[in-house]
Structure formats: C-alpha cells, structure tokens
N, C-alpha and C positions, 0 to 999 in steps of 0.2 A: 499209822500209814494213811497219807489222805488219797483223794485221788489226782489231787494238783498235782500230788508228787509224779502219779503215773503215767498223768499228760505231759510233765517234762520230760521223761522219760522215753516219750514213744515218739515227741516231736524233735529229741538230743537224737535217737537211734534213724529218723526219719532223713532229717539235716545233714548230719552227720558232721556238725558246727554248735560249739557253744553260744557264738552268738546269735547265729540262722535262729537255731532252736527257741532261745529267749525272746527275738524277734518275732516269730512266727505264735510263743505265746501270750507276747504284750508284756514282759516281764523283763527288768534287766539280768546280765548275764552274770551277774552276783546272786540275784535270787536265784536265778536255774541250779546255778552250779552247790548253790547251799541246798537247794531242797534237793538233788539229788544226791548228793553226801547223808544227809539226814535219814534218805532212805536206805543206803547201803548199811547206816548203823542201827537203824531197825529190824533190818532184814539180819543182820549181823556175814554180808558178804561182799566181796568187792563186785561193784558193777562195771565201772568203766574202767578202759586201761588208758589209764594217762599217762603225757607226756607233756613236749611242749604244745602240744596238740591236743585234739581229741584222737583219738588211736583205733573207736571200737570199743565194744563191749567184751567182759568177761564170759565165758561160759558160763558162770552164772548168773550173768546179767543178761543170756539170752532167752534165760530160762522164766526171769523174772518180766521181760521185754513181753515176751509170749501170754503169758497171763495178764499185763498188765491192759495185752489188746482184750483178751478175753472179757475182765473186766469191766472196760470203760463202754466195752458194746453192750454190757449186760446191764450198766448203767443207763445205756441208750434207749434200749429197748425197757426200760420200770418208767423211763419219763413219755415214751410213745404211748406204754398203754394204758398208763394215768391218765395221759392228755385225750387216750380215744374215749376213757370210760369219763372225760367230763364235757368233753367240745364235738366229740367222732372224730376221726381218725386223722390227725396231724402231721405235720414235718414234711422230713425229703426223702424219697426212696432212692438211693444211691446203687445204680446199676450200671455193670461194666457187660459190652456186648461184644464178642467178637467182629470185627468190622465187614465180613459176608452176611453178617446176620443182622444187621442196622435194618437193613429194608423192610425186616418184617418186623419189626420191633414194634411198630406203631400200632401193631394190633393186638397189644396185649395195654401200651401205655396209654393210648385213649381210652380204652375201656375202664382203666384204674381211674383215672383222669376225670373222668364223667362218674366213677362210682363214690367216691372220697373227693367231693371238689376243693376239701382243706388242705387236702395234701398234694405233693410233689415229687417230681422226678427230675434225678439228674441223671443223665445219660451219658456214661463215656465208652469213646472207640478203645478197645485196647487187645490186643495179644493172648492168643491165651496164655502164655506163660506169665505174663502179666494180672490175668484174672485169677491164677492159681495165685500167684504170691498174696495179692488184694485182699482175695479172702482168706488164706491163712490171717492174715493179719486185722481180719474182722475192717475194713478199709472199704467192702461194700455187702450190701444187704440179699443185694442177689444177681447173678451172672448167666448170660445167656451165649452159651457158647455151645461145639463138639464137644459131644458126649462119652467120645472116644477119647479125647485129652486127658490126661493127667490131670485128677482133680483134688482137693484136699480127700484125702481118707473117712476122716469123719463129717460126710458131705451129704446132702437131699438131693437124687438127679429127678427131673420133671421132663419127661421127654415132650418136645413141641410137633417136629417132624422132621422127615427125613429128605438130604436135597435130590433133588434130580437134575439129571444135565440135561439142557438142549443149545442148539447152533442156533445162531442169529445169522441171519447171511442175507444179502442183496436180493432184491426180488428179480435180480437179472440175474444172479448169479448161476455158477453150475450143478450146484444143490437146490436149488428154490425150489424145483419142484419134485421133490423125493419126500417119499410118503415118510422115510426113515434113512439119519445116515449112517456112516459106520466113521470110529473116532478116526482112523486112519486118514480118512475119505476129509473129514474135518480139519489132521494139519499139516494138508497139502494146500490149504485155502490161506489168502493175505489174513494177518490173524494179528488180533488187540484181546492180551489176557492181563491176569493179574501177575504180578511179577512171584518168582520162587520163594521168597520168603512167606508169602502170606499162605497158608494152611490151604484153601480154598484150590492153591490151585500146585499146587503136591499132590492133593488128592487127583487132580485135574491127570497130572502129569502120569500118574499108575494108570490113569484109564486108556491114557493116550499108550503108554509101552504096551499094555496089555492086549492092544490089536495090532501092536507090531510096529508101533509109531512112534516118532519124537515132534512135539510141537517147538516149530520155533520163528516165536511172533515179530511181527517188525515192530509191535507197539507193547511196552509193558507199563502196567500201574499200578499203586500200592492201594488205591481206592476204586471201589464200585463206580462211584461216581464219576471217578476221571477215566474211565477204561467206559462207558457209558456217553463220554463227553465225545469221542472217537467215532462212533460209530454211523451216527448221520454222515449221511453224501452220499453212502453205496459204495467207499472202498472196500470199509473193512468186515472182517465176519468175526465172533467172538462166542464161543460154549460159556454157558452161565448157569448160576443155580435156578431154577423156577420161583425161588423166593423173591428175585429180584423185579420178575415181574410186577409185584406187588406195587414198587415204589415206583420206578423206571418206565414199565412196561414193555410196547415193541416201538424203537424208533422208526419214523415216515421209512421207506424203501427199503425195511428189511422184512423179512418173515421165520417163525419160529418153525424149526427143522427138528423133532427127537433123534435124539441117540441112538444107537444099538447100544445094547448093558443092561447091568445089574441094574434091576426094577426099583431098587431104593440104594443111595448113597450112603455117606455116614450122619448119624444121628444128632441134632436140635434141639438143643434143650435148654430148660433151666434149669441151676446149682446153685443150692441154698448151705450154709455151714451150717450142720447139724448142731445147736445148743438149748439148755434148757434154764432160762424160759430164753422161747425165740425172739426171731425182731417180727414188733406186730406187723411192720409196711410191708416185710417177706411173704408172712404167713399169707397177707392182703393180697399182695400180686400172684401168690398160688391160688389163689381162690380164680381170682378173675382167669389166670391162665388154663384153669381146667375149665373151664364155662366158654373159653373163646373158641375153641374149635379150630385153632392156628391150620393143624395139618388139612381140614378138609376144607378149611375155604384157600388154602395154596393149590390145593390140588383141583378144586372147581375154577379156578382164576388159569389155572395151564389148561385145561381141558377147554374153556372158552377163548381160548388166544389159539388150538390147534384147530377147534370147527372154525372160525374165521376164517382161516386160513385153507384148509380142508377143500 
C-alpha cells in the first residue's frame, strides 16, 4: 500500500469525480482509477461503489477513507518535524476560525508569525460545523471556535476567552447615556446584527428572550465586517462581542453601552485532534496561545473603550 494510493483516495472521496480527483492530483483518470483498484485488492475490500458514475464509497471504504486521513497527517506532521529539527520550524499552519472569532485571531497569529518567521499561516472563515468535519478529516491543524460546539471526541480544547456583549449606539441616541442597558431596552432600538444562521447571534437571540424580548433588526449580516460597515452615520445601533473591539473597535458617533447579564458568555477557544505524534505547527501555536494572554488583554481593551467613555 503506498501513500499515493491514499492521496487518491481522499482526493476521489473529496471531488466526489473520477476525473475532478485525478485532476486535482496531476494524474490521469486511468491512473486514479487503477491505483485505487489496487488498493481495494491489497486491502482485500471493496471500496468504491460503482456504477456509471462514481456512486460513493463502501462502508468499508469509509473506514479505510478515515484512516487514510489519519495517516497522510501523520505523514505530515514526520516531514514538519524533520524540517523543524534541521531549518526550525517550517510550512503552513492551516486554521479554520469560526467567523466571530476572526477579529481576535491576530493575536495569537502575529505572535506565531514573529516567533517562526519560516513558517505560515493560512487562515479560513468557516462554520463550525464545518470545523468539526475539517478536523475529523485531519483537513486542518488547529480550530478556533465555541467551546460549546460539537467537537471531534478525540479532541485538545485550549480555552482563549469568553465573549461579552455590549450595545454600540449613537452618542445622541436614547441609551448613550446609561451607565448599563437591559437586552430588552436594546431591541427596541433601529438594530444591524448578524443574521440567524451564524452561532454568534443565536446565542444573541437567548439573551434577548431571556429579558422578555425579541430582536428584530432592519439590517442583517453574515460577516463582522459587513454588520460593522453599517454602523457609521448614527442610524444604527448593534450588541457585539468585545472581541471585535480588538479589530473594529468603536466607530466616530457611537459609544459602548454594557449589558445587563451573565458575567461571561459562551467559551473561545482552540481544538486541536488529539493524535500521537502531533502536528509540530499545532503543538507551536499552543505554545504561543498560552503565553499570549488572549482573555486579559480583550478584557483590558473593553475596560479602556468604557473609561473613555465613562
């Protein structure tokens, strides 16, 4: 069994095209299709269900699928720490963020960034449902999402911090000057959130029931950034994580208003796939993420936006 076989294999079940697959590995789709036969008679099981098509895999070929990611990360991670015990620490650190959590992100990846200048980061926006599947499928190195999520079972959680909400609202508005509001109080006001799909603001929406309220915004977004883009002029007012501060901060004409609520939201972290031996850029970016002090310099960055304002 080589491993070419189990790069076909993971790039046939990725495509879900004999020829996508071959394409995608520089190979024509005669070679894909023989080395993956090859491997079914090594293995001695059927892997794919054919037809005139590609059909899918066998249950045993899911089984085979599964390991084959296992492997090829484990091959990943013998040439990472070869490369770090001869050059220092090389490659691309592949991390999926949940897209609330982008803003803070930078303060864990310039640190890595500046400690291993050989190496790199690619950063993707993704879901967490999305991040769960990624990593099952060894697809990335490390995930910074809720900690509350559904995450692979045999998983490392790194907790970063936890969000808190506060109101952005007009400095003319009928909240600017309340020492604290109450969520209710919040979505009676012209309101730009994140729209229902994104986790962020579900969460949002139990805080809002929970003092007897329904929010319902004349502006919704699927990004930080476009829900952030809204907010100059002094129409509108928007509840946000404190994290966003970080990137964002407070646009000209509005001022940050706290909450009434639970003293911390749900939990920020990082999830690493528990395996033996790890991926060395994972183990790298634990390091730097316990040394950066995420939660107390979010929390010094709110407490300096509410004495300005104060």
């Amino acid at each position: 069994m080589l491993l070419r076989q189990l790069e076909y294999l993971v790039a046939l079940a990725r495509e879900r095209h004999f020829a996508r697959a071959a394409a995608a590995c520089h190979v024509s789709q005669p070679s894909l299709s023989a080395a993956v036969r090859r491997l079914e008679h090594e293995l001695r099981v059927p892997i794919v269900r054919r037809g005139n098509r590609y059909e899918g895999l066998t249950p045993e070929g899911e089984v085979v699928l599964a390991w084959a990611h296992r492997i090829l990360a484990e091959r990943d991670s013998l040439r990472q720490e070869l490369s770090g015990l001869r050059d220092g620490l090389t490659g691309t650190l592949r991390l999926g963020v949940v897209p609330t959590a982008l803003p803070a992100a930078t303060l864990l990846t310039t640190p890595f960034c500046d400690r291993h200048p050989r190496a790199g980061v690619s950063v993707e926006s993704l879901s967490s449902a999305d991040i769960t599947l990624q990593l099952t499928e060894f697809a990335l190195d490390v995930a910074m999402t809720y900690l509350d999520d559904d995450t692979p079972r045999q998983a490392r959680r790194f907790p970063l911090y936890e969000e808190r909400y506060v109101l952005l609202t007009p400095v003319d508005g009928p909240l600017a000057d309340a020492a604290r509001a109450r969520w209710s109080e919040a979505a009676a006001l012209p309101l730009c959130l994140l729209n229902p799909r994104m986790r962020n603001r579900r969460i949002m929406d139990e805080c809002f029931a929970a003092d007897g309220a329904t929010a319902r915004p004349a502006i919704e977004s699927d990004s930080v950034a476009g829900l952030y883009a809204h907010l100059p002029g002094g129409r509108w007012s928007s509840v946000i994580s404190h994290a966003w501060l970080h990137l964002f901060g407070v646009p000209d004409g509005l001022r940050v208003v706290p909450l009434e609520g639970p003293a911390h939201g749900p939990r920020v972290g990082l999830v690493v796939t528990r395996g033996e031996p790890g991926s060395v850029l994972a183990e790298a970016f634990l390091t730097v993420a316990r040394e950066a002090g995420v939660r107390d310099a979010l929390d010094t960055l709110l407490r300096t936006y509410l004495t300005d304002v104060g």
